[in-house]
C-alpha positions as CSV (number, residue, x, y, z in Angstrom):
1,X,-18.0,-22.5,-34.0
2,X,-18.3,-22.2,-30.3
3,X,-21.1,-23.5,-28.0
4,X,-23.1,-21.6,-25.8
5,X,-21.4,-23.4,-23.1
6,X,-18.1,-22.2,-23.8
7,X,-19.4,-18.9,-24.5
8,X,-20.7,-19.1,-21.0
9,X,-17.6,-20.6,-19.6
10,X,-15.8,-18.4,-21.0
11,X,-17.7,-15.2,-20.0
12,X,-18.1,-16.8,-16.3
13,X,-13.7,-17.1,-16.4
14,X,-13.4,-13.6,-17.4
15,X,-15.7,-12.1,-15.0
16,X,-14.1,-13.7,-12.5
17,X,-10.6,-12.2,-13.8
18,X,-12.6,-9.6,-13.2
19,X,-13.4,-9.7,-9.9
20,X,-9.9,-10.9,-9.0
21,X,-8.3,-7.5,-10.5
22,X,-11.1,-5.4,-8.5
23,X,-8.7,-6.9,-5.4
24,X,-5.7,-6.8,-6.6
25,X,-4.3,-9.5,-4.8
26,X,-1.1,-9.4,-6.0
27,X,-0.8,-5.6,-5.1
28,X,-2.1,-6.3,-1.7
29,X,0.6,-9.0,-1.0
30,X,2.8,-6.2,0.0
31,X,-0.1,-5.3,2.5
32,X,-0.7,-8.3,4.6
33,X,3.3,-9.1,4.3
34,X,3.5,-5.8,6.2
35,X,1.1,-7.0,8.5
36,X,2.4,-10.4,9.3
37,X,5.9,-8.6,10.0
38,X,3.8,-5.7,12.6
39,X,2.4,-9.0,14.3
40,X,5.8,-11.0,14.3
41,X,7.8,-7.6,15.5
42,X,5.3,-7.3,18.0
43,X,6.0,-10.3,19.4
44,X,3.0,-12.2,18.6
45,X,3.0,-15.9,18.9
46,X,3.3,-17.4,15.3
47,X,2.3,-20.9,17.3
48,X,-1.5,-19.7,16.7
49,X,-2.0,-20.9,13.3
50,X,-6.0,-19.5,13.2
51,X,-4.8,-16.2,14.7
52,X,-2.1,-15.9,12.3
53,X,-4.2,-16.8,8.9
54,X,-7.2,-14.9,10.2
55,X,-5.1,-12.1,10.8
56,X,-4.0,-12.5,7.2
57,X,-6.8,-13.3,5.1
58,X,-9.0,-10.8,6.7
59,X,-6.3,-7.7,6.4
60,X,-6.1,-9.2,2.6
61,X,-10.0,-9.3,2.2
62,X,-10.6,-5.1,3.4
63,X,-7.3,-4.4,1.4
64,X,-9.0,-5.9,-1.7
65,X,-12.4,-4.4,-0.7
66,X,-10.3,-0.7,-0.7
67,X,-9.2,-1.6,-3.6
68,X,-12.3,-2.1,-5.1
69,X,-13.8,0.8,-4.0
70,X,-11.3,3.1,-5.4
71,X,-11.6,1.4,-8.7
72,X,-15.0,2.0,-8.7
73,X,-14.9,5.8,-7.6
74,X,-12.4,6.4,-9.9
75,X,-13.9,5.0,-13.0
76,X,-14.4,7.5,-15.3
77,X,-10.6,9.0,-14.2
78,X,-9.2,5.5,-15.2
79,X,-10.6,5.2,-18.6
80,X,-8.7,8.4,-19.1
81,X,-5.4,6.9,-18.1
82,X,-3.1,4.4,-20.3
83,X,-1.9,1.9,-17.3
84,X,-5.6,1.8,-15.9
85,X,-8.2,2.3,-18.9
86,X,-8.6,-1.7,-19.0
87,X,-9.8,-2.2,-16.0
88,X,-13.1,-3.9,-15.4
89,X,-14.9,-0.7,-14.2
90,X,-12.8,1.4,-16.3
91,X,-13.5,-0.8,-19.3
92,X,-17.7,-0.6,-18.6
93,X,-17.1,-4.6,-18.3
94,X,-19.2,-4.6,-14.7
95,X,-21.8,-2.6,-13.3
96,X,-20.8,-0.3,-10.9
97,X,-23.5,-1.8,-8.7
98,X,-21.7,-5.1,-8.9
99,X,-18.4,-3.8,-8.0
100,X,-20.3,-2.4,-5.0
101,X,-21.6,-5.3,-3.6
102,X,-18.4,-6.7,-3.9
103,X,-16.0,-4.2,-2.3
104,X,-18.6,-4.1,0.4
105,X,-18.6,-7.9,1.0
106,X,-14.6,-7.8,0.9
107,X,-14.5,-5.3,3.3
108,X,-16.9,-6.7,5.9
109,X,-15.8,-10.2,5.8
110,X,-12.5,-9.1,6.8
111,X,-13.5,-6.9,9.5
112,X,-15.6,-9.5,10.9
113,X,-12.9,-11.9,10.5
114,X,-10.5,-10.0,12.6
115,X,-12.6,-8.8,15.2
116,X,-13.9,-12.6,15.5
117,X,-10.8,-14.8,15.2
118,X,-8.0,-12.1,16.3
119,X,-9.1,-9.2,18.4
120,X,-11.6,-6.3,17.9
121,X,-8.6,-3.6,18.0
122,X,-7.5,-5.2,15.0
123,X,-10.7,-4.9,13.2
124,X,-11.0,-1.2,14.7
125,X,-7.7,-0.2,12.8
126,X,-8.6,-2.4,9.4
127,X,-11.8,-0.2,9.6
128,X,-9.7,3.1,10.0
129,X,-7.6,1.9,7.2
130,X,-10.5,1.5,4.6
131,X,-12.2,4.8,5.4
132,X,-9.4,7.1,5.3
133,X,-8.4,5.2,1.8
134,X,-11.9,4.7,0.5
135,X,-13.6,8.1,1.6
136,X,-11.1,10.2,2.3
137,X,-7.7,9.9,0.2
138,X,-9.4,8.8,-3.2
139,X,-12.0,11.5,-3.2
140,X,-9.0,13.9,-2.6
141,X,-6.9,12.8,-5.4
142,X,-9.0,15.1,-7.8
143,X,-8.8,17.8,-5.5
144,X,-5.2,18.5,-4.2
145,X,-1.8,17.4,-4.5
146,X,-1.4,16.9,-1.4
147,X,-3.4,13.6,-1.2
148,X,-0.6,11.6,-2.0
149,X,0.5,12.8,1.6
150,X,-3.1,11.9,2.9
151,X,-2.7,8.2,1.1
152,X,0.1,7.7,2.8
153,X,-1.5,7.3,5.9
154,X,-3.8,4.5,5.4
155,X,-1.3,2.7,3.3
156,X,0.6,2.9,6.7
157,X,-1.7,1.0,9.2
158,X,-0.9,-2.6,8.2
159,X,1.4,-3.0,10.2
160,X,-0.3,-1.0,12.9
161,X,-2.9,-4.2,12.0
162,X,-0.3,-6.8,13.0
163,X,0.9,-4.9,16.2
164,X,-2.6,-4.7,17.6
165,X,-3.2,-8.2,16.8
166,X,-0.3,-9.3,18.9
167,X,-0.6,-6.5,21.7
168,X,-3.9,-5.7,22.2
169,X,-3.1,-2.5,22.2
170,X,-1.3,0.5,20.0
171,X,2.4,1.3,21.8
172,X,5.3,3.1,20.7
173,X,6.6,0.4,18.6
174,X,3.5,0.2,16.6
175,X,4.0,4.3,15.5
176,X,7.4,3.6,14.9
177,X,6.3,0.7,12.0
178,X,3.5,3.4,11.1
179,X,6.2,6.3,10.7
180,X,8.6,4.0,8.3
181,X,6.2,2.8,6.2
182,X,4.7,6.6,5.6
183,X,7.8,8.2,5.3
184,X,8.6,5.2,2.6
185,X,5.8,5.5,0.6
186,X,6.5,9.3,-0.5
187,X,9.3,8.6,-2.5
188,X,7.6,5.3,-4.3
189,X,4.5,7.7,-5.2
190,X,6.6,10.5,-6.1
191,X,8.9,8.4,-8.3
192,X,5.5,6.6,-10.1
193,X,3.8,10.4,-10.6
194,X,7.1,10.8,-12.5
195,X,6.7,8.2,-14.8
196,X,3.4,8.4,-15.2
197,X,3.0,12.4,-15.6
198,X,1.5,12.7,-18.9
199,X,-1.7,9.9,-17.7
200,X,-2.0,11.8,-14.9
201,X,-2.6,14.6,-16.6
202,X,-4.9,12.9,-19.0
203,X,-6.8,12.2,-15.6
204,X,-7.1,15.5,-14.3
205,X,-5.0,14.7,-10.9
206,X,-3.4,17.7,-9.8
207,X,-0.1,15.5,-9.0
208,X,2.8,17.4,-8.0
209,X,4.7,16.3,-11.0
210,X,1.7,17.4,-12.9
211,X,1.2,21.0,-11.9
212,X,5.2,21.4,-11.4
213,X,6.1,19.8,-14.7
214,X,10.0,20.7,-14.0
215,X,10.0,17.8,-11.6
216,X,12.1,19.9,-9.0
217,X,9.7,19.8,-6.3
218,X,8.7,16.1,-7.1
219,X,12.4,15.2,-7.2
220,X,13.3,17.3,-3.6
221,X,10.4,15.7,-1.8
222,X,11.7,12.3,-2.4
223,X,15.0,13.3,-1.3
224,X,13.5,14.6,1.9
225,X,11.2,12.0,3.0
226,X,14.0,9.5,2.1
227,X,16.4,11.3,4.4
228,X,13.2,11.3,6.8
229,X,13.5,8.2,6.8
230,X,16.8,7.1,7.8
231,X,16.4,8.2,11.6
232,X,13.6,6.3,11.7
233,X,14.4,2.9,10.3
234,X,16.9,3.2,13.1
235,X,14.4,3.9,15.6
236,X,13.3,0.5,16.4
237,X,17.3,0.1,17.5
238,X,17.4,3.2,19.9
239,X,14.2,2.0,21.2
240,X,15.0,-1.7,22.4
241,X,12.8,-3.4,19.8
242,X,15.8,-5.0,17.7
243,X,19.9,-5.2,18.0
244,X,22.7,-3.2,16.6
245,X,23.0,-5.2,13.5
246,X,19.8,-4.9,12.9
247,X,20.7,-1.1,13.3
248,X,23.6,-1.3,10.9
249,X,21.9,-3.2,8.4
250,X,19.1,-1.0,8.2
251,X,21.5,1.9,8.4
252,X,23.3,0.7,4.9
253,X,20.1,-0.3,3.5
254,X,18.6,3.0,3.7
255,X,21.5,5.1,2.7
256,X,21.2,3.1,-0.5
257,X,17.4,3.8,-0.9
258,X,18.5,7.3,-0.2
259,X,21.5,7.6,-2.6
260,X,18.5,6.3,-5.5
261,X,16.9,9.0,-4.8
262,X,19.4,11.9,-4.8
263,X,20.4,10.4,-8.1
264,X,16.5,11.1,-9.3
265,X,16.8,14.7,-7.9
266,X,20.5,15.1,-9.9
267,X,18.7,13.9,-13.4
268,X,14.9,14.0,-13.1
269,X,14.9,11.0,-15.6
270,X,12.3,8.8,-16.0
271,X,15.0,6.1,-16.0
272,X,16.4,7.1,-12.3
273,X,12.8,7.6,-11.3
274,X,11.8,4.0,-12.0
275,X,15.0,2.8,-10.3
276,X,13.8,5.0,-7.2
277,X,10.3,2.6,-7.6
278,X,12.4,-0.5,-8.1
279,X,14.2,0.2,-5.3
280,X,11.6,0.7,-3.1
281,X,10.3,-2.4,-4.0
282,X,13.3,-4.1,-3.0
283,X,14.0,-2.0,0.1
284,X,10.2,-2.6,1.9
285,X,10.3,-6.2,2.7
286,X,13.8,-6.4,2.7
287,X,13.7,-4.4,6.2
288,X,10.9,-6.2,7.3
289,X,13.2,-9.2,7.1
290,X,16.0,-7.7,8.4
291,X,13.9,-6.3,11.3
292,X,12.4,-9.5,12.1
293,X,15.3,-11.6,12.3
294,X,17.0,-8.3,14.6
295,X,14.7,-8.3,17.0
296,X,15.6,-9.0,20.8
C-alpha cells in the first residue's frame, strides 16, 4: 500500500507534467529556433551570450504562456476532440484559475525579460505576438474558417522577434522572414485539418476541411500558398541578405515542399496529407539552416 508521501509525490510529479504540457515546450522549440535564426540572419552578434539566452528563454516563456492561454479558452472544445481531450484543462485535472495564473506569469516574465536583457522592440513584438494568438486568433477559431489565415500571423513574428533584437528596428528583411514563415504555415494547417477532419468536427471548428468535406478547396489552398511561397524563399537572395547557393538551395528545397503538396491536391489522402505535415517539418528549419549559413 502506498504512503501519503508518495501519494503526494506522486500528485506533486503529475501536476507538474501538468504545467509543463500547458507550455508545450517541445512545440515551442520550433518557435524560439525561428527566433534565434531572425536574430542570427539579422546579423546579431552571437558573442552576447546574455543577449542571446535572454532573447531565447524569454520568446520560449510568452510562447508557452500563448500556449497556455489557448488551452485554457479552448477547454471545453478540447475535451471534445481525440488528440486534445487529455489535456490538463481539457481533462478537469487544474483549475482554470490555476492555468491562469500561470499563462499570465509565462507571459510577463518573458516580456520583461526581453525588454530588460535584449531591447524593448523585442518585448513590443513578443507582446503583439501573444495578443493576436491569445485574443484574437483562438477566439476566432469557433467563428470562421478563415482563422487559420489569422493564426498565421502571430505564428509568424518569431523571427520578426530575433530581427528586432539584433536591429533595433523592423526592416525589409525582417517582412521577408515574416512573409515565409506565413506563407509556410498554410499548407502545415491545411494538411493537419485534413487529418484531423472528423475531431474538428467533433469540436464545432468551422475548418475548411470541415465545412468543404470534399477536401478540394483544403487541397488547392495548400498548393497555392506553397507556390506563394517559392518567390519568397528566394527573396532574401534578390534582396542581398544571402548568396546564390543559398538561392538554389532554397529553390530545390521548396519545389520539393511544393511537389508534396500537389501530390495532396492529386489524391486528397490522409496519407499524402501527413507527408505534406512531415514535410513541413523537415522543410522549416532546414531553410533556416540553409539561410543562415548563405548569408553574406
Amino acid at each position: 500500500m502506498k504512503s501519503a508521501g508518495a501519494i503526494a509525490v506522486a500528485d506533486g510529479r503529475s501536476r507538474a507534467a501538468d504545467y509543463v504540457t500547458l507550455a508545450k515546450p517541445r512545440l515551442n522549440l520550433l518557435v524560439v529556433g525561428s527566433t534565434l535564426a531572425g536574430y542570427v540572419v539579422g546579423g546579431g552578434d552571437m558573442s552576447n551570450a546574455l543577449a542571446v539566452l535572454a532573447m531565447a528563454a524569454g520568446t520560449g516563456l510568452v510562447a508557452g504562456g500563448a500556449s497556455a492561454f489557448n488551452q485554457v479558452i479552448e477547454r471545453r472544445t478540447d475535451a471534445l476532440m481525440r488528440r486534445t481531450r487529455l489535456r490538463p484543462m481539457a481533462d478537469a485535472r487544474m483549475p482554470p484559475a490555476d492555468a491562469l495564473v500561470y499563462a499570465a506569469a509565462l507571459s510577463l516574465a518573458g516580456l520583461a525579460l526581453l525588454a530588460a536583457a535584449v531591447n524593448p522592440l523585442s518585448a513590443l513584438v513578443a507582446l503583439a505576438t501573444l495578443i493576436s494568438y491569445a485574443a484574437i486568433y483562438t477566439p476566432l477559431k469557433l467563428r470562421t474558417s478563415f482563422a487559420t489565415v489569422i493564426g498565421a500571423i502571430p505564428g509568424a513574428l518569431p523571427p520578426v522577434i530575433g530581427w528586432a533584437a539584433a536591429t533595433g528596428g523592423l526592416s525589409q528583411g525582417a517582412w521577408i522572414l515574416f512573409g515565409i514563415l506565413f506563407l509556410w504555415q498554410l499548407p502545415h494547417f491545411l494538411a493537419i485539418a485534413w487529418m484531423y477532419r472528423e475531431d474538428y468536427a467533433r469540436a464545432g471548428f468551422p475548418m475548411l476541411a470541415v465545412i468543404e468535406p470534399d477536401g478540394r478547396s483544403t487541397a488547392r489552398q495548400s498548393v497555392l500558398y506553397a507556390a506563394a511561397l517559392l518567390p519568397l524563399s528566394l527573396a532574401p537572395t534578390l534582396v542581398g541578405i544571402t548568396t546564390t547557393t543559398y538561392f538554389v538551395a532554397a529553390l530545390l528545397l521548396t519545389l520539393g515542399f511544393l511537389a508534396l503538396t500537389l501530390q495532396f491536391a492529386r489524391t486528397r489522402s490522409v496519407a499524402d496529407a501527413r507527408r505534406v505535415f512531415f514535410g513541413s517539418i523537415v522543410y522549416l528549419p532546414v531553410l533556416w539552416v540553409l539561410m543562415i549559413a548563405g548569408r553574406t
